[in-house]
N, C-alpha and C positions, 0 to 999 in steps of 0.2 A: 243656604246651601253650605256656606264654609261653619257653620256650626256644627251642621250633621257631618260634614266631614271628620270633624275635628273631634265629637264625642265619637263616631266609628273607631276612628285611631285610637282614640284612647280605651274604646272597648277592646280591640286587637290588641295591645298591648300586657292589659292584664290578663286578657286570654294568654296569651304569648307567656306569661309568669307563671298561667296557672297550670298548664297540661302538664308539664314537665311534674310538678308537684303529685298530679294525680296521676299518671300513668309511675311514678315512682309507689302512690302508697295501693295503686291495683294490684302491681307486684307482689308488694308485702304482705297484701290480705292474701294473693292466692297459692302464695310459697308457705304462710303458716296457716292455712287451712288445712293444705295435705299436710301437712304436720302434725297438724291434730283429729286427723283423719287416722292418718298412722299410727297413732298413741292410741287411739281408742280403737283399731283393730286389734293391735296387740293387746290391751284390754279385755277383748273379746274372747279372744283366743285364747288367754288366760281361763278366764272364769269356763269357756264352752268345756275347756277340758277339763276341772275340776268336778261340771255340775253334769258328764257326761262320763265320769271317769272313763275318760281316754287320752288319745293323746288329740292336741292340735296346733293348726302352723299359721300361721301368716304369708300366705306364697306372691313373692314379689316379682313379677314378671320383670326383668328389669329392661328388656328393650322393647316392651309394647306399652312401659308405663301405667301400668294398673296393678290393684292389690286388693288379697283376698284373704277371708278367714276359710280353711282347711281344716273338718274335722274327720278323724282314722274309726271307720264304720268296723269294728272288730267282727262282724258276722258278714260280709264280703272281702273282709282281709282287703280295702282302698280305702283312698281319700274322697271326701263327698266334698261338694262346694259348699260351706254354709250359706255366705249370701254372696248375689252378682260382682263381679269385679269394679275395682273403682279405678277409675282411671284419676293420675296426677292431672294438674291444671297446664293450661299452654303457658311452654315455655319453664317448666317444670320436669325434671326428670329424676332417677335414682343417682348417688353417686359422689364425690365431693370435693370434687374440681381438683387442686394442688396441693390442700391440705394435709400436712404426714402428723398431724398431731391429733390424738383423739382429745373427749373433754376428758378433763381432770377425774381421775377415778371411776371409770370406766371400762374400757378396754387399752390394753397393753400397744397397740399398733391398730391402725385407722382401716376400717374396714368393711367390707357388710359381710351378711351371715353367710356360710355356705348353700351351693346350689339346693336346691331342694330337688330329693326323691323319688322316682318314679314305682309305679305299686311294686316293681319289681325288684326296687333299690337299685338303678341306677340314678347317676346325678342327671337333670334336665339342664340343658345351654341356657344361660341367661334368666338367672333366676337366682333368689336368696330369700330362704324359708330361715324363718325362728319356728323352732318345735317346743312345745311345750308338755309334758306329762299330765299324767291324771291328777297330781298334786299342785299343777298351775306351776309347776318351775321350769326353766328354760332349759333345754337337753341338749345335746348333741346326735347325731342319728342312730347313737350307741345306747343312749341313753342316762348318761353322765349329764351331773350339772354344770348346765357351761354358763356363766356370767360374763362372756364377753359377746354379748350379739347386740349388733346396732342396727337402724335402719337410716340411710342417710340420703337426703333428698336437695338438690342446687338450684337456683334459677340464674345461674351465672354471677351472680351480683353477692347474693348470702348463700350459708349452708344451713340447714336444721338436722339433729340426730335425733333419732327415739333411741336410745340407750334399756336394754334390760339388765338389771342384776342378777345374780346367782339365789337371791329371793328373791326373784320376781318383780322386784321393783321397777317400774316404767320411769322413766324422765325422758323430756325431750329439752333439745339444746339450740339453741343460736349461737353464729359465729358470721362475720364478712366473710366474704370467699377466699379474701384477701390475706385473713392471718387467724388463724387459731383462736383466739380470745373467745372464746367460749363462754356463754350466759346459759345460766339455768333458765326455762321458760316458764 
């Protein structure tokens, strides 16, 4: 009897070592999942609107925590969904905690895209579209190339950005929540 006790304890003990470890890398797989969810809808958005010559968005609900690719049906004058929305992971949301610093050569001040559009061109509450043209570059509602649109997502603990350039270039980024220090992914 005092053996089994004794290997029990010693079984709780590296349990007791191990959870911590793993509910820290559950975290990490499911903060840079949607991160690369993110990347490759903007991705998406890019090419839809190249290979559709129109325009299309990325529309980020940002308090229901899902995100979608948006392409502009020029013969209904709206937006059509292209595919279902994706919801972020628990514990996961848009946004990027205390940080005032964007990554390195990126955008000028830290921040997500502007609200996105209504078919009527009003802004929608709670929301941040990247628009992209028929040439796959990032626009502004005007239509101007803008290179400064991010998409920026926290699990309290890190932050991750998908960054677009003014050609279109995607990168996404890690950072603590805690300080800026910025990694390329």
């Amino acid at each position: 009897m005092v053996e089994l006790v004794v290997v029990v304890a010693i079984a709780l003990i590296i349990a007791g070592m191990a959870v911590p470890k793993f509910l820290t890398t559950q975290r990490s797989y499911r903060i840079s999942g949607d991160a690369r969810d993110i990347s490759g809808e903007l991705l998406l958005a890019k090419m839809r609107a190249g290979s559709d010559f129109s325009r299309s968005r990325v529309y980020s609900d940002i308090s229901g925590k899902t995100f979608r690719v948006e392409v502009y049906n020029k013969t209904t004058s709206a937006w059509a969904v292209e595919s279902g929305s994706q919801p972020l992971a628990s514990g996961v949301s848009f946004g990027y905690g205390t940080l005032s610093t964007p990554p390195t050569g990126t955008q000028t001040t830290i921040g997500q895209p502007p609200a996105c559009l209504d078919n009527a061109g009003a802004a929608i509450a709670n929301t941040a579209c990247v628009l992209f043209n028929s040439r796959g570059i990032p626009v502004d509602s005007t239509g101007t190339p803008n290179g400064n649109y991010a998409l920026y997502i926290t699990d309290g603990f890190s932050v991750f950005g998908s960054t677009i350039s003014a050609s279109g270039l995607i990168q996404t980024w890690q950072t603590a929540a805690s300080s800026a220090s910025w990694q390329r992914r």
